[in-house]
One Martini backbone bead per residue (centre of mass of N, CA, C, O) as a GRO file, in nm:
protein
  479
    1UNK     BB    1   0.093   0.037   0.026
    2UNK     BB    2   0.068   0.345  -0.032
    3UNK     BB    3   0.115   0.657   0.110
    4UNK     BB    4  -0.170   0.753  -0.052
    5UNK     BB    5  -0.370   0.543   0.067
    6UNK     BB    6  -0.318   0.566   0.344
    7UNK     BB    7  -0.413   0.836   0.349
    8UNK     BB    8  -0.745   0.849   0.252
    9UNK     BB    9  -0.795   0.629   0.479
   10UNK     BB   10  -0.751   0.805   0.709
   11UNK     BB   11  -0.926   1.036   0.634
   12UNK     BB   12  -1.208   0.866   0.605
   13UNK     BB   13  -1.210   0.823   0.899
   14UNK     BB   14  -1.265   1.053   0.979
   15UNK     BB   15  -1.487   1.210   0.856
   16UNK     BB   16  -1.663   0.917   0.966
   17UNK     BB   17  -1.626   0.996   1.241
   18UNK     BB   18  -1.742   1.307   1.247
   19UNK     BB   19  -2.037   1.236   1.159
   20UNK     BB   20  -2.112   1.066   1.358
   21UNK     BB   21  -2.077   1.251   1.587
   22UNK     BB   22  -2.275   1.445   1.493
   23UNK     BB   23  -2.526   1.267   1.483
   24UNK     BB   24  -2.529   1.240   1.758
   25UNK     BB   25  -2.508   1.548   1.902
   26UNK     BB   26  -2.785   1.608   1.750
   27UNK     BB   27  -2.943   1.368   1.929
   28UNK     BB   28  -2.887   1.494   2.190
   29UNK     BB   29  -3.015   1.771   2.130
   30UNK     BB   30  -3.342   1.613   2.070
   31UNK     BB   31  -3.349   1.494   2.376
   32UNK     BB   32  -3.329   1.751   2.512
   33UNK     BB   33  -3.532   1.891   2.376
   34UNK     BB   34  -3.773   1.678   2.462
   35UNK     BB   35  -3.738   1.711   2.798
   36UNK     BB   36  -3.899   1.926   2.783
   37UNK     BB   37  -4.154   2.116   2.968
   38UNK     BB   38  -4.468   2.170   2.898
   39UNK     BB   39  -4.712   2.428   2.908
   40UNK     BB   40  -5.030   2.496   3.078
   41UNK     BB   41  -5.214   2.809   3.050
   42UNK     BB   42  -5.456   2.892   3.263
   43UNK     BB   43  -5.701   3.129   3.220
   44UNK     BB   44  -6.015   3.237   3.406
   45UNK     BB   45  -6.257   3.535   3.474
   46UNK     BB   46  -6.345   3.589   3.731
   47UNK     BB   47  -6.214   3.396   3.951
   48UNK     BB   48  -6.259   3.249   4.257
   49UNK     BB   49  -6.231   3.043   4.556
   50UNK     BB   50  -6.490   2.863   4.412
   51UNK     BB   51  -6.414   2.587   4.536
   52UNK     BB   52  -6.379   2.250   4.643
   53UNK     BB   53  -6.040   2.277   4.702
   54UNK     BB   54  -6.094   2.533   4.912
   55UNK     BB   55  -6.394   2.434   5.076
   56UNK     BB   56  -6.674   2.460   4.875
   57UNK     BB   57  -6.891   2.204   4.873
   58UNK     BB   58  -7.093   2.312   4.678
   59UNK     BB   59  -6.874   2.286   4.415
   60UNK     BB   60  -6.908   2.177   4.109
   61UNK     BB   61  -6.516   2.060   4.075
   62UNK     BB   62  -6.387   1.792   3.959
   63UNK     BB   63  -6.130   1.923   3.778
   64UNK     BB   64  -5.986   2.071   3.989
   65UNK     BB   65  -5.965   1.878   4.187
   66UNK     BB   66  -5.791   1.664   4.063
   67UNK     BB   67  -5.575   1.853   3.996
   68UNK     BB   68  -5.475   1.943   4.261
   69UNK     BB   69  -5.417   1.650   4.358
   70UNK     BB   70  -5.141   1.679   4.169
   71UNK     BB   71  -5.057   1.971   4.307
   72UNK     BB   72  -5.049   2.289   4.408
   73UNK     BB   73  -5.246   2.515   4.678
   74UNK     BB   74  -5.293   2.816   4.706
   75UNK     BB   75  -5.442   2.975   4.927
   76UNK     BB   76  -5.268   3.268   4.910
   77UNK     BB   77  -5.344   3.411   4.658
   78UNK     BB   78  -5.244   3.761   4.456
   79UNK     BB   79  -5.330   3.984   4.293
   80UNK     BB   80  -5.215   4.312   4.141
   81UNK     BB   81  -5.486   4.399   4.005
   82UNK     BB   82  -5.879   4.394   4.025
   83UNK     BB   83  -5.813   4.390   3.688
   84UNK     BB   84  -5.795   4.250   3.383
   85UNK     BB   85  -5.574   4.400   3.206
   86UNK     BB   86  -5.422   4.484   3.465
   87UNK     BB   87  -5.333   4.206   3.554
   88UNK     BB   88  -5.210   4.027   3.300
   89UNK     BB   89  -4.965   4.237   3.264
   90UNK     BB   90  -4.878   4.155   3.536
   91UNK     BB   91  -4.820   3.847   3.504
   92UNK     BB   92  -4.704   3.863   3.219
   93UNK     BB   93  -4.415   4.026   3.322
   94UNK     BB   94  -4.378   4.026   3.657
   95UNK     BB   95  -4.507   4.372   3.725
   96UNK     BB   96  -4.573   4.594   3.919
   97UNK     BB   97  -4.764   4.835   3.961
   98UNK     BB   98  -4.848   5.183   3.953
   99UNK     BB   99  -4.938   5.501   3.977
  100UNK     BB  100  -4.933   5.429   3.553
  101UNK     BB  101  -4.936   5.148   3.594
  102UNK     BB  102  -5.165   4.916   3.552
  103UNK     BB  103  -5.506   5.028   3.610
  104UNK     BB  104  -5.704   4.918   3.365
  105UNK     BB  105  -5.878   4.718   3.120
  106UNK     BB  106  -5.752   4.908   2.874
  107UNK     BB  107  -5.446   4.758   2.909
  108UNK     BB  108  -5.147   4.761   2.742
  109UNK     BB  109  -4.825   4.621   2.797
  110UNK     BB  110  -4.692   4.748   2.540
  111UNK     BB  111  -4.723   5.056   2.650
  112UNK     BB  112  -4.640   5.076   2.947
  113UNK     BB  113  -4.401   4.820   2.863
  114UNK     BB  114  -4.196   4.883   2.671
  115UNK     BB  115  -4.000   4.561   2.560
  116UNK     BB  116  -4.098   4.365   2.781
  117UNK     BB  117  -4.041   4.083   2.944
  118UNK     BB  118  -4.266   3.788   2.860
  119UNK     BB  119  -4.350   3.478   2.914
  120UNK     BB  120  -4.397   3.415   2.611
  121UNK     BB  121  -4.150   3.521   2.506
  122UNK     BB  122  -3.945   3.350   2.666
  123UNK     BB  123  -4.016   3.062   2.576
  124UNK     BB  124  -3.975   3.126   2.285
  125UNK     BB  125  -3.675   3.206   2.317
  126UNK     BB  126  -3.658   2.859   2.429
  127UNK     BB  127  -3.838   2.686   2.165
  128UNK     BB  128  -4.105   2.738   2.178
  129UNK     BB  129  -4.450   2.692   2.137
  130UNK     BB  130  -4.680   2.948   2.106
  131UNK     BB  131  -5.044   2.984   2.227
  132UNK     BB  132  -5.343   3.184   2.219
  133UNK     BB  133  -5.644   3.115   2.363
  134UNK     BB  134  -5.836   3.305   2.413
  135UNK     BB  135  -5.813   3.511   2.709
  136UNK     BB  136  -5.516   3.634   2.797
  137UNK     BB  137  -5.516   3.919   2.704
  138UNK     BB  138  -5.746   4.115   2.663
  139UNK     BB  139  -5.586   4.197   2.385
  140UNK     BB  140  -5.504   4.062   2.074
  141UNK     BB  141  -5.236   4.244   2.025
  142UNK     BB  142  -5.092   4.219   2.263
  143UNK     BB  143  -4.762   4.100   2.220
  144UNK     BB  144  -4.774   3.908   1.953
  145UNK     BB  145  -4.536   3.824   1.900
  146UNK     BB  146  -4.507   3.596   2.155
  147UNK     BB  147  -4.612   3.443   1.923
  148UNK     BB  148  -4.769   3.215   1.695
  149UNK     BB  149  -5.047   3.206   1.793
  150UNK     BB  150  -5.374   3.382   1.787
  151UNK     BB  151  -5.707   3.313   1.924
  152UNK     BB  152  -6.051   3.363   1.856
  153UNK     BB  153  -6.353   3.335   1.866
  154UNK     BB  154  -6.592   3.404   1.636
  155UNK     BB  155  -6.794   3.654   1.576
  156UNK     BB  156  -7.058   3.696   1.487
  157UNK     BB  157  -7.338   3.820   1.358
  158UNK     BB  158  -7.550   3.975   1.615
  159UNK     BB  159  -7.278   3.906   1.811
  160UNK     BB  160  -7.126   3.977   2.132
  161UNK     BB  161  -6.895   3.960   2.354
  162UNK     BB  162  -7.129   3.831   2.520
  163UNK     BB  163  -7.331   3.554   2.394
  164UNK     BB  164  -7.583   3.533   2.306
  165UNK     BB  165  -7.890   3.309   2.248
  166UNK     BB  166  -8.102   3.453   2.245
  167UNK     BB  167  -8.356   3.651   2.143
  168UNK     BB  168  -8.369   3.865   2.394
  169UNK     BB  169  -8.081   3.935   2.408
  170UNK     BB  170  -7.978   4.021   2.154
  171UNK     BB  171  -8.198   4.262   2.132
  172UNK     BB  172  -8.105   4.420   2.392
  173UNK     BB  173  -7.799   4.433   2.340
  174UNK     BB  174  -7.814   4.560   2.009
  175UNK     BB  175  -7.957   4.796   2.100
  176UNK     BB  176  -7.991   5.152   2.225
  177UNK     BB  177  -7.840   5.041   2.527
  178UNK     BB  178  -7.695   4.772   2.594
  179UNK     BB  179  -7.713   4.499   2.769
  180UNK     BB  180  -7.853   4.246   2.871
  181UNK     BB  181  -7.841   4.009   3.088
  182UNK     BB  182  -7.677   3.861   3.352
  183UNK     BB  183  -7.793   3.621   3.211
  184UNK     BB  184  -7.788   3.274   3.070
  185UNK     BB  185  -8.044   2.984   2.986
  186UNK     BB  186  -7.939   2.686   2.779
  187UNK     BB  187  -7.981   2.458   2.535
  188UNK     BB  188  -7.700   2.261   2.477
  189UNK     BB  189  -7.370   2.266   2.424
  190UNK     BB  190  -7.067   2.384   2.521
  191UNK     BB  191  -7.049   2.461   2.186
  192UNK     BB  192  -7.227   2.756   2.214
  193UNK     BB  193  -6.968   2.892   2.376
  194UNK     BB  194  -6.666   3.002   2.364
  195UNK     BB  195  -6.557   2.824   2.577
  196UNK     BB  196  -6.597   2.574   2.398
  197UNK     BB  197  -6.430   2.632   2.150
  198UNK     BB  198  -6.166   2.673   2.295
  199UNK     BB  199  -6.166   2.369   2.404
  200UNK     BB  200  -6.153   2.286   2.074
  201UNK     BB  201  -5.880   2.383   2.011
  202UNK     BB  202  -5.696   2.300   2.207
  203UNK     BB  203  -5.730   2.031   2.187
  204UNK     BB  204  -5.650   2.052   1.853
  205UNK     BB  205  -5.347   2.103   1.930
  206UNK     BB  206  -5.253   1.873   2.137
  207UNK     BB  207  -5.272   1.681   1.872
  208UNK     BB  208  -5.052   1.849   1.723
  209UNK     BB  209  -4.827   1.887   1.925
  210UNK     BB  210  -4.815   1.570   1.951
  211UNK     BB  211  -4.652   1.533   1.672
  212UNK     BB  212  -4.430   1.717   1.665
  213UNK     BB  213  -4.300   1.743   1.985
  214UNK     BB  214  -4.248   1.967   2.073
  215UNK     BB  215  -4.249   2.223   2.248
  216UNK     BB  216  -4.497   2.392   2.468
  217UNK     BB  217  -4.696   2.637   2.493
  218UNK     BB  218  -5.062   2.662   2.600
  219UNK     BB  219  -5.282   2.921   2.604
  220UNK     BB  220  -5.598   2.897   2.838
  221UNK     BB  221  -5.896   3.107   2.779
  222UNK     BB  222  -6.147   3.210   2.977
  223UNK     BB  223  -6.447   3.386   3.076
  224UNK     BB  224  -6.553   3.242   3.252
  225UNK     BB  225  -6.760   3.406   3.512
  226UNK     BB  226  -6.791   3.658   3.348
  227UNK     BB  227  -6.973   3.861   3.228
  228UNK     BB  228  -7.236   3.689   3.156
  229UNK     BB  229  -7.408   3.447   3.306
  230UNK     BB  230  -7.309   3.187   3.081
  231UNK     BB  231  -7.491   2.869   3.083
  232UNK     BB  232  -7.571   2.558   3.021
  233UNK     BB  233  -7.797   2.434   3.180
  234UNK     BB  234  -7.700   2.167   3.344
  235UNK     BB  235  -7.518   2.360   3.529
  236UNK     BB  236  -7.761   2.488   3.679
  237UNK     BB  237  -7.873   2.184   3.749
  238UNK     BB  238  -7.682   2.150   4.016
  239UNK     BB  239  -7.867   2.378   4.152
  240UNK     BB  240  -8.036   2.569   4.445
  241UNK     BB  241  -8.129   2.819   4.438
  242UNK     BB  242  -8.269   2.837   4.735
  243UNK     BB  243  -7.964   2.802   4.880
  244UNK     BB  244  -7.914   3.136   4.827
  245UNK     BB  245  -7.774   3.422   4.962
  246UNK     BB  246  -7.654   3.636   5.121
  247UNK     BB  247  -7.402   3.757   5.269
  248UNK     BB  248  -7.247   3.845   5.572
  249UNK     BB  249  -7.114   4.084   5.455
  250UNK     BB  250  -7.385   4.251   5.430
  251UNK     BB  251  -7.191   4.561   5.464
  252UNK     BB  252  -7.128   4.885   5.529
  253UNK     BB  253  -6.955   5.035   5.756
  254UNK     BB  254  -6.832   5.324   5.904
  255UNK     BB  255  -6.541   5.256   5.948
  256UNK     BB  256  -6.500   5.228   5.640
  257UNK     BB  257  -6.413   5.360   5.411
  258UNK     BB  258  -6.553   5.499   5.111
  259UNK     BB  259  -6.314   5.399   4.911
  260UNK     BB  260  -6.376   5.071   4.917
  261UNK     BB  261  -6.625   5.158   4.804
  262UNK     BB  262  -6.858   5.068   4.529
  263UNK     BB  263  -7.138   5.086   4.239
  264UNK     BB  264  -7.139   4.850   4.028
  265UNK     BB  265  -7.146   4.923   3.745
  266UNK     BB  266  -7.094   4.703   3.568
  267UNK     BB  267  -7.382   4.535   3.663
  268UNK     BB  268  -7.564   4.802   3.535
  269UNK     BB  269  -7.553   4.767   3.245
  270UNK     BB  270  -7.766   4.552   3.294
  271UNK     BB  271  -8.046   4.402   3.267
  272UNK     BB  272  -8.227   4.423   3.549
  273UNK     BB  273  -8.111   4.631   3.708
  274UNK     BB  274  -8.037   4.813   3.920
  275UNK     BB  275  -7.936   5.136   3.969
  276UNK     BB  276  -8.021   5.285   4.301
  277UNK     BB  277  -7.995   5.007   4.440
  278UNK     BB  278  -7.936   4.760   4.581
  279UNK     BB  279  -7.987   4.434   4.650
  280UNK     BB  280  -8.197   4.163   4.693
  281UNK     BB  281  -8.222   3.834   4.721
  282UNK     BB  282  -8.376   3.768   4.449
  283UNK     BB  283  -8.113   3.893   4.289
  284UNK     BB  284  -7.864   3.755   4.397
  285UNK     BB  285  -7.954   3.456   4.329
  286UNK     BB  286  -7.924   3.455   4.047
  287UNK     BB  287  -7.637   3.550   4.012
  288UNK     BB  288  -7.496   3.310   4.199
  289UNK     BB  289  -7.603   3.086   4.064
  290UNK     BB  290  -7.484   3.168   3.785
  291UNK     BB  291  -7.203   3.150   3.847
  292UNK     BB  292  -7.187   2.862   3.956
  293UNK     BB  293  -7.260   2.776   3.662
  294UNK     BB  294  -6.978   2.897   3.523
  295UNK     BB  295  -6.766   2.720   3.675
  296UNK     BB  296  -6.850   2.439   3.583
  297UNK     BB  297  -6.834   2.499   3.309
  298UNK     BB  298  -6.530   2.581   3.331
  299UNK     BB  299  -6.448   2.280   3.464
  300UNK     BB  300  -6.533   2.108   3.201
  301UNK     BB  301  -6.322   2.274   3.011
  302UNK     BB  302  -6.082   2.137   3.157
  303UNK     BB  303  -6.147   1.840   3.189
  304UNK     BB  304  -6.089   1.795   2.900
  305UNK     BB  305  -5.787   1.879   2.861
  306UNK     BB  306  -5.672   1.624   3.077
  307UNK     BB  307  -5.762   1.417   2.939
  308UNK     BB  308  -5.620   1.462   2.658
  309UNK     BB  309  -5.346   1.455   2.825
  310UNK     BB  310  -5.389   1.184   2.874
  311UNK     BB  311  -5.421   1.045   2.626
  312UNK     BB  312  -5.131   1.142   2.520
  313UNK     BB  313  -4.921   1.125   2.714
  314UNK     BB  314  -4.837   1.447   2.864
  315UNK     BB  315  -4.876   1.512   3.171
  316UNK     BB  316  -4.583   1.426   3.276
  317UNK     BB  317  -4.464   1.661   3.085
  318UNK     BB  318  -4.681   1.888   3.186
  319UNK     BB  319  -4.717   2.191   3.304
  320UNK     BB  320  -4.968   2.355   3.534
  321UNK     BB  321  -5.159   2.617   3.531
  322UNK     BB  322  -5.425   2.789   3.764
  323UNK     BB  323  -5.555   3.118   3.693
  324UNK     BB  324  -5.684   3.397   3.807
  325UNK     BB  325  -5.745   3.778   3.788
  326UNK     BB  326  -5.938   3.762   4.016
  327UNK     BB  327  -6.207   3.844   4.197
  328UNK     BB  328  -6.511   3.870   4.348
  329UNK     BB  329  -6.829   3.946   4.410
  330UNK     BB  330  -7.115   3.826   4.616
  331UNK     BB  331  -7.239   4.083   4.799
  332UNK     BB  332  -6.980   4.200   4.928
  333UNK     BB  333  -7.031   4.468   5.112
  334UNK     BB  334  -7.263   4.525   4.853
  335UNK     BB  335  -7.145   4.400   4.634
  336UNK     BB  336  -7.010   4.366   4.256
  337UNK     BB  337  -6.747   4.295   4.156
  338UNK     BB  338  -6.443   4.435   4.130
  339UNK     BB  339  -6.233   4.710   4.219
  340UNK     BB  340  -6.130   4.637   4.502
  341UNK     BB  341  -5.942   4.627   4.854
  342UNK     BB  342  -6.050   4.318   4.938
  343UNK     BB  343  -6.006   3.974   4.942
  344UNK     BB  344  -6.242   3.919   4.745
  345UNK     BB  345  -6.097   4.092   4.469
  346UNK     BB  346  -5.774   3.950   4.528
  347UNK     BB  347  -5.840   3.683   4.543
  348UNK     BB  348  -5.688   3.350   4.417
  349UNK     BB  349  -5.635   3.124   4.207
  350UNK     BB  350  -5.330   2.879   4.242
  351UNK     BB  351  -5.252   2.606   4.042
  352UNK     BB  352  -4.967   2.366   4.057
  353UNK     BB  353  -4.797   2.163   3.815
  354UNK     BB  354  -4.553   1.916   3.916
  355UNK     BB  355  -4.358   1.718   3.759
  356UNK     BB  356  -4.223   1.578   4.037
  357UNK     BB  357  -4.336   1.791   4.292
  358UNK     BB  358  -4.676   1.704   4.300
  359UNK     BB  359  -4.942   1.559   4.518
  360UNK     BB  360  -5.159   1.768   4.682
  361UNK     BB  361  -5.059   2.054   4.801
  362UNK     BB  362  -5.062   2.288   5.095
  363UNK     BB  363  -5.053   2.665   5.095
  364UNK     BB  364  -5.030   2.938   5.339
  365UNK     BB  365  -4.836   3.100   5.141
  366UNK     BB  366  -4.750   3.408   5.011
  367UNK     BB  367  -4.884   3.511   4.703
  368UNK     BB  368  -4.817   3.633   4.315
  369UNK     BB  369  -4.849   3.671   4.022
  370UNK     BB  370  -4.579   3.758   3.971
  371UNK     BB  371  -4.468   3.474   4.072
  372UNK     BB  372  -4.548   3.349   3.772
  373UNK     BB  373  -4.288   3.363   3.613
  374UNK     BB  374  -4.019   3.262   3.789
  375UNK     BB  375  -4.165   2.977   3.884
  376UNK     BB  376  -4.188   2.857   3.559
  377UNK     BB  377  -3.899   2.929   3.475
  378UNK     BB  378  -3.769   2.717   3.698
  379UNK     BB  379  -3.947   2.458   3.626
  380UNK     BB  380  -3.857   2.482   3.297
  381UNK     BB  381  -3.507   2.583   3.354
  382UNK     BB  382  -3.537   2.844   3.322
  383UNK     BB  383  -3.440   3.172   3.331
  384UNK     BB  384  -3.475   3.442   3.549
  385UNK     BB  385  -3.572   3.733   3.503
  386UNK     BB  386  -3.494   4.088   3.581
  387UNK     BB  387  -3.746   4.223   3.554
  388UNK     BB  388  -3.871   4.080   3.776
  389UNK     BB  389  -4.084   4.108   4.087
  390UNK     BB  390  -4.142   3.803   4.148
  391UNK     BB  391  -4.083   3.511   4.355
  392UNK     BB  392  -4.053   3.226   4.346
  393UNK     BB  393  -4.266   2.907   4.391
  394UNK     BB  394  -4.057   2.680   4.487
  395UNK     BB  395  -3.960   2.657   4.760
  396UNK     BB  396  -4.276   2.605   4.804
  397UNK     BB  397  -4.282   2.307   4.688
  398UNK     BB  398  -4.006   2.245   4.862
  399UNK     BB  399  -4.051   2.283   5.145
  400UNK     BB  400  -3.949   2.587   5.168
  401UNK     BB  401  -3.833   2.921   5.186
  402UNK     BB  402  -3.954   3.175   5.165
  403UNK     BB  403  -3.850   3.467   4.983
  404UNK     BB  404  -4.171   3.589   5.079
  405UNK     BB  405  -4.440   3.747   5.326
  406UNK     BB  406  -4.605   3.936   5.062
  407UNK     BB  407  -4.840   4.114   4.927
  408UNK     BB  408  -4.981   4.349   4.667
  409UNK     BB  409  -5.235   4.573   4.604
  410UNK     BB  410  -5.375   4.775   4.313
  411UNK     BB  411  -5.667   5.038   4.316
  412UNK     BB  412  -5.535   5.311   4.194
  413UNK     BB  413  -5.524   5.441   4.501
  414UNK     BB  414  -5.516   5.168   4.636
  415UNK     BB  415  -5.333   4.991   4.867
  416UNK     BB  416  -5.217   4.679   4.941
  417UNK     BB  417  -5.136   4.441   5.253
  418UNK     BB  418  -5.014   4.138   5.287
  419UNK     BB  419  -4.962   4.021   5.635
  420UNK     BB  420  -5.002   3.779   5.741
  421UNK     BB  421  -5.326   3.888   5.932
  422UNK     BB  422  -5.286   4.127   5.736
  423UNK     BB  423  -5.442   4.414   5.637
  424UNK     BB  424  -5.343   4.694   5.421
  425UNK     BB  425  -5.463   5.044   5.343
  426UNK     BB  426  -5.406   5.299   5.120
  427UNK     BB  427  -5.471   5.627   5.038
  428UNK     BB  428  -5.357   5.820   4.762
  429UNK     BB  429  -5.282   6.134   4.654
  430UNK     BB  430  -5.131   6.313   4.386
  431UNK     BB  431  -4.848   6.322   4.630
  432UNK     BB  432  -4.882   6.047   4.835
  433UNK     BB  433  -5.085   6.138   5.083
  434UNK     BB  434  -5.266   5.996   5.302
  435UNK     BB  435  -5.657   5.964   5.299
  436UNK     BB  436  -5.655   5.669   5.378
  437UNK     BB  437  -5.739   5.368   5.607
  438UNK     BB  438  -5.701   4.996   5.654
  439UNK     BB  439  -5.786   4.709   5.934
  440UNK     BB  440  -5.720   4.364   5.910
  441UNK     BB  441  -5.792   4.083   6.163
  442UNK     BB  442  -5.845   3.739   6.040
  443UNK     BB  443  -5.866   3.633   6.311
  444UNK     BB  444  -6.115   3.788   6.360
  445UNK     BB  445  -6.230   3.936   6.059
  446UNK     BB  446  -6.222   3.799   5.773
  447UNK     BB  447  -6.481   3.986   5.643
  448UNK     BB  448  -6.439   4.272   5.679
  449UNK     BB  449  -6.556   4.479   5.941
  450UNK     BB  450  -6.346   4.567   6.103
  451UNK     BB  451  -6.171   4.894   6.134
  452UNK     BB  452  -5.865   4.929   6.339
  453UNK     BB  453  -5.696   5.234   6.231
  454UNK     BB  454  -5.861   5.334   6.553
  455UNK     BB  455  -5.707   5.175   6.715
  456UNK     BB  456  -5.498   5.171   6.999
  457UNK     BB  457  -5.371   4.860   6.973
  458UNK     BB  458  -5.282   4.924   6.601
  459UNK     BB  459  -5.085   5.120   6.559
  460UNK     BB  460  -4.780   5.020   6.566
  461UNK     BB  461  -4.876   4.818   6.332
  462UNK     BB  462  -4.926   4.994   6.110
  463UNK     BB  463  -4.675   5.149   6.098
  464UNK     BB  464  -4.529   4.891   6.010
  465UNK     BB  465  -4.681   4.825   5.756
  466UNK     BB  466  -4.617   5.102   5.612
  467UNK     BB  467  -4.339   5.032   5.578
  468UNK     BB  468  -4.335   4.798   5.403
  469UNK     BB  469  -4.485   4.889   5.178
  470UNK     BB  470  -4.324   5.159   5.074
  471UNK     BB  471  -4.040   4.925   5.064
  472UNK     BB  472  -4.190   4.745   4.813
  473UNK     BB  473  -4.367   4.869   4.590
  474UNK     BB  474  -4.138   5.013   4.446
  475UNK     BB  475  -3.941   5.231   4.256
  476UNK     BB  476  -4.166   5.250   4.028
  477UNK     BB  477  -4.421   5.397   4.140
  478UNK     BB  478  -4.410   5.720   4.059
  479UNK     BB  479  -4.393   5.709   3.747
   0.00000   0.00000   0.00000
């Protein structure tokens, strides 16, 4: 053998070395690739933790209790604003409300803090593919990069965003007053309304992504139980309406500021709501029926997806979120719909599955869902972004010390501190200077009766809480 052809045959093994081994490695790349864990984000609209795992043994939610079962169930989870266009943006970004920013339904989170990076596009930029169903943003086009896919249901002709069914409420809707009545109870599939679409939508994602193979984000907004409380019969006869009626807290204390309370303008605009005067027993009745019959619908309308979930056999591979995006009254202080600094308008249901990590545990330590930026990007590998204020709640999933022990929640002018058993909130004037407060002892006044902030015994207490609150709000609280 001469000396070029053993050169050519030694080049040939080299060559054919090289080729072998960037195969493996390309190989072990695309196994890299698919041991990402893939995330299912549920988000919910007015949803209190009005559920059966929450401890409500009337509510008919056998499928998110079941989801518990499997989860972490933060008991004490805070919106961080009790409006939907401003919470989403907040939780969407992990960046808590400030003076000026993310204040009501209007929020548009790309326009208030222009190329904040949000968890969708977080996912995106490590590989994910994402997709966007049903309400998820307030607005179809704020973020629109951060998806691959952005849907929701088509608007009929004749039918508006409240997606009414009969022809008494069309009428009503469609004509020169707007809003037809504030509930809606049809014989029909669950896909006659918006979110049971969402539902079959989302299916056929799952099964398609389940072919492609790819990691995958995908986030499903549901719209109930938001007004108008629509849905089809059979979820109505789960319940008893006269089993129904004001809750204990119907009242307003003369010792609560006035700005704590509002006029419940939302459900004013709907027909047959009183203009002038509080609710009755038995316009309550018909509310509260009509809630948790949209509770009940959109329980099954998760159970459809983890059904799915396991049908494909990506359960023990996806993380689940499912999220509130604020609570809602129902005639809690005399009130309807969320809007204001108390308990019932902050508190939000927060479950997360996380496969080999959840297995039905609950904690009563307090969260935000700014931490559900840093939390899922921690759960799925992912680096955590410097942008967020929120502080992941993996060490309490993992049985370990949380990172901080308390919550802030804004509306308007009211902020509100969430610390140990204490709530507490100031409204100040456009100079920052606070001119109401109040206080209330979960231990003692659960349904915040009792307003402390002029008992002598809570001075000093106050004072130690707001020292905390504004040296939390952020350092960009009033820009």
């Amino acid at each position: 053998m001469n000396y070029k052809t053993t050169k050519f045959k030694i080049l040939a093994s080299f060559l054919i070395f090289c080729l072998f081994n960037s195969c493996k490695t390309d190989q072990k790349d695309k196994i890299k690739e698919s041991t990402k864990l893939n995330v299912l984000f549920i988000a919910v609209d007015d949803l209190r933790p009005e559920l059966n795992c929450y401890g409500k043994s009337f509510i008919q939610s056998p499928s998110i209790d079941k989801l518990a079962s499997e989860s972490m169930v933060f008991n004490r989870a805070y919106c961080n604003v009790p409006v939907c266009g401003a919470s989403r943006a907040s939780i969407l970004s992990g960046m808590r409300p400030a003076r000026h920013r993310f204040l009501d339904w209007k929020t548009y989170q790309q326009q208030d803090m222009p190329g904040v990076l949000s968890i969708p596009m977080h996912f995106k930029n490590n590989g994910y593919k994402t997709i966007s169903n049903g309400k998820i943003y307030h607005h179809l086009d704020d973020d629109s990069t951060a998806w691959h896919e952005i849907w929701h249901p088509v608007i009929p002709e004749g039918v508006s965003w409240r997606d009414y069914q009969t022809q008494e409420n069309l009428k009503i809707d469609l004509g020169p007053h707007d809003g037809g009545k504030a509930f809606e109870k049809v014989d029909g599939h669950d896909t006659i309304y918006f979110d049971g679409k969402t539902t079959a939508k989302s299916v056929r994602d799952l099964k398609q992504l389940k072919q492609e193979g790819e990691p995958f984000f995908l986030a499903v907004g549901f719209r109930k139980p938001h007004l108008p409380f629509n849905a089809p019969a059979k979820y109505w006869d789960l319940y008893d309406r006269e089993s129904f009626g004001l809750p204990d807290s119907y009242i307003q204390p003369e010792t609560t500021p006035s700005e704590a309370f509002h006029p419940f303008g939302e459900l004013r605009d709907y027909a047959a709501i009183p203009k002038d005067r509080f609710l009755n027993v038995e316009e309550a009745k018909d509310l509260i029926h009509g809630y948790n019959a949209c509770v009940s619908y959109i329980d099954a309308q998760i159970g459809e997806l983890l059904k799915t979930l396991d049908e494909l056999e990506l359960a023990e591979n996806t993380i689940i979120v499912l999220w509130g995006d604020h609570g809602w009254n129902l005639g809690d202080h005399k009130m309807w719909t969320k809007h204001c600094n108390f308990e019932t308008a902050l508190r939000v249901p927060l479950i997360v599955k996380a496969p080999g990590k959840t297995s039905g545990q609950k904690s009563d330590a307090i969260v935000e869902l700014i931490d559900v930026f840093p939390g899922l990007s921690e759960l799925a590998g992912l680096e955590i972004p410097e942008n967020v204020d929120g502080k992941s709640f993996v060490p309490i999933i993992e049985n370990k010390h949380a990172e901080k022990d308390f919550a802030i929640s804004k509306f308007h002018d009211g902020i509100t501190l969430i610390k140990d058993k204490y709530f507490y909130t100031e409204w100040l004037n456009d100079e920052g200077v606070v001119r109401a407060k109040m206080l209330f002892d979960h231990k003692t006044d659960p349904l915040e009766i009792n307003n402390l902030i002029d008992h002598p015994d809570y001075q000093t207490k106050a004072q130690e809480l707001s020292k905390i609150l504004h040296e939390n709000w952020g350092d960009s609280f009033f820009d």
